[in-house]
Structures are given as structure tokens and as C-alpha cells.
C-alpha positions in Angstrom: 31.0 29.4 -73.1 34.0 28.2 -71.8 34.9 25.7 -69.9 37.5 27.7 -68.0 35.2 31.0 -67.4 32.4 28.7 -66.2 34.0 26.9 -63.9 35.0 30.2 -62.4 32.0 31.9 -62.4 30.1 29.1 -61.1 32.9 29.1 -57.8 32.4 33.0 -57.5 29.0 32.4 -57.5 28.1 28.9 -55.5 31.5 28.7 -54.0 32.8 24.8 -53.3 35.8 23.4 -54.1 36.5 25.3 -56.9 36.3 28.6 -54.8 38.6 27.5 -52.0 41.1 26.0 -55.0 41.3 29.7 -55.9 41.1 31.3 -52.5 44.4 28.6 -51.4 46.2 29.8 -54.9 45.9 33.3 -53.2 46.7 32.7 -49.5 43.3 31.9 -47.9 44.1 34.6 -44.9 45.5 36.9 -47.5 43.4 40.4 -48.3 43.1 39.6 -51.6 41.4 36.3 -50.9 38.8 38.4 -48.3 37.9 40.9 -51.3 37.4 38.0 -53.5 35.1 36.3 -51.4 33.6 39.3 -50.3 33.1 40.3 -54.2 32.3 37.0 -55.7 28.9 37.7 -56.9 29.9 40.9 -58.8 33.2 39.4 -60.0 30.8 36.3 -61.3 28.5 39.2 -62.9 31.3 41.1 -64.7 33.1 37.9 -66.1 29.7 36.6 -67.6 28.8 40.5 -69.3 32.6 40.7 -70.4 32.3 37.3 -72.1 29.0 38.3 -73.5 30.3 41.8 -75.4 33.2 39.8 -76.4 31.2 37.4 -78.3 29.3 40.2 -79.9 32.4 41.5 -80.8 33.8 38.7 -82.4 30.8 37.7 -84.2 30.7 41.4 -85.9 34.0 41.5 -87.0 33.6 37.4 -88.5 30.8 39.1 -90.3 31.4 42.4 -91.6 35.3 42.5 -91.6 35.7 38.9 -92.8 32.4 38.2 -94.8 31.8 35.1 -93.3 28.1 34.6 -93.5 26.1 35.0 -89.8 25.4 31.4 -89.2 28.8 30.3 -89.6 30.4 33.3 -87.6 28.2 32.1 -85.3 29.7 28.6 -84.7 33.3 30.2 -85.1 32.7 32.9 -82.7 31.2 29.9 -80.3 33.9 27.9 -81.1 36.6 30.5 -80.5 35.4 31.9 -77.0 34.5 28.2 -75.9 38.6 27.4 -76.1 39.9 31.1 -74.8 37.1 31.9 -72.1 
């Protein structure tokens, strides 16, 4: 996946420097930071199974909308949610 999602989902998940990069962006005493900390896990969960069905998507439509053969929709679909997620 991404390098963008991942490095997300891997500071909801494990926290670090990455985390507190975010929590700062939002005000680190701010609510929103609390319910993001307090959420992390799930928010980590959601962003992985969004990624997921959109890959599914994508790959579907590259196949039966575009005709491109499954192998290569594969790469493309790959190659396309690697740069936007």
C-alpha cells in the first residue's frame, strides 16, 4: 500500500513520532487530539479495510470496465493506490 496510509496507520497503531507529529498538527491538549488517541486502534482498522475495498474496487473496474487483463490490473491497481493511499 502506500507509503502515506502506512505511515499513518502504523502511528495510530504503535504510536511514536509519527503519532505525536499528528497529535501537535492538531493541538496536542485539543479534543480532537484526545479522541484520536483514544480511537487510534479503530481509526488504524478502518483506514486498512477502506484501502482494501478500494483496491477491490479499482481492480474490478481495470478489468471488466477497461478490459485490461487480471494480472496487469493487478500491478496498475497496486501501482495506483501505492501513490494515492
Amino acid at each position: 500500500m502506500g507509503f502515506k496510509k502506512t505511515v499513518v496507520v502504523k502511528a495510530l497503531r504503535h504510536g511514536g513520532e509519527a503519532l505525536d507529529t499528528l497529535l501537535d498538527w492538531l493541538g496536542v491538549a485539543s479534543k480532537e487530539a484526545k479522541y484520536l488517541s483514544k480511537h487510534s486502534s479503530k481509526i488504524a482498522d478502518f483506514l486498512d479495510s477502506v484501502t482494501d475495498e478500494i483496491e477491490k474496487k479499482l481492480l474490478d473496474f481495470l478489468i471488466f470496465q477497461c478490459d485490461i487483463p487480471q494480472g496487469y490490473a493487478r500491478v496498475i491497481a497496486g501501482a495506483i493506490t501505492g501513490i494515492l493511499l
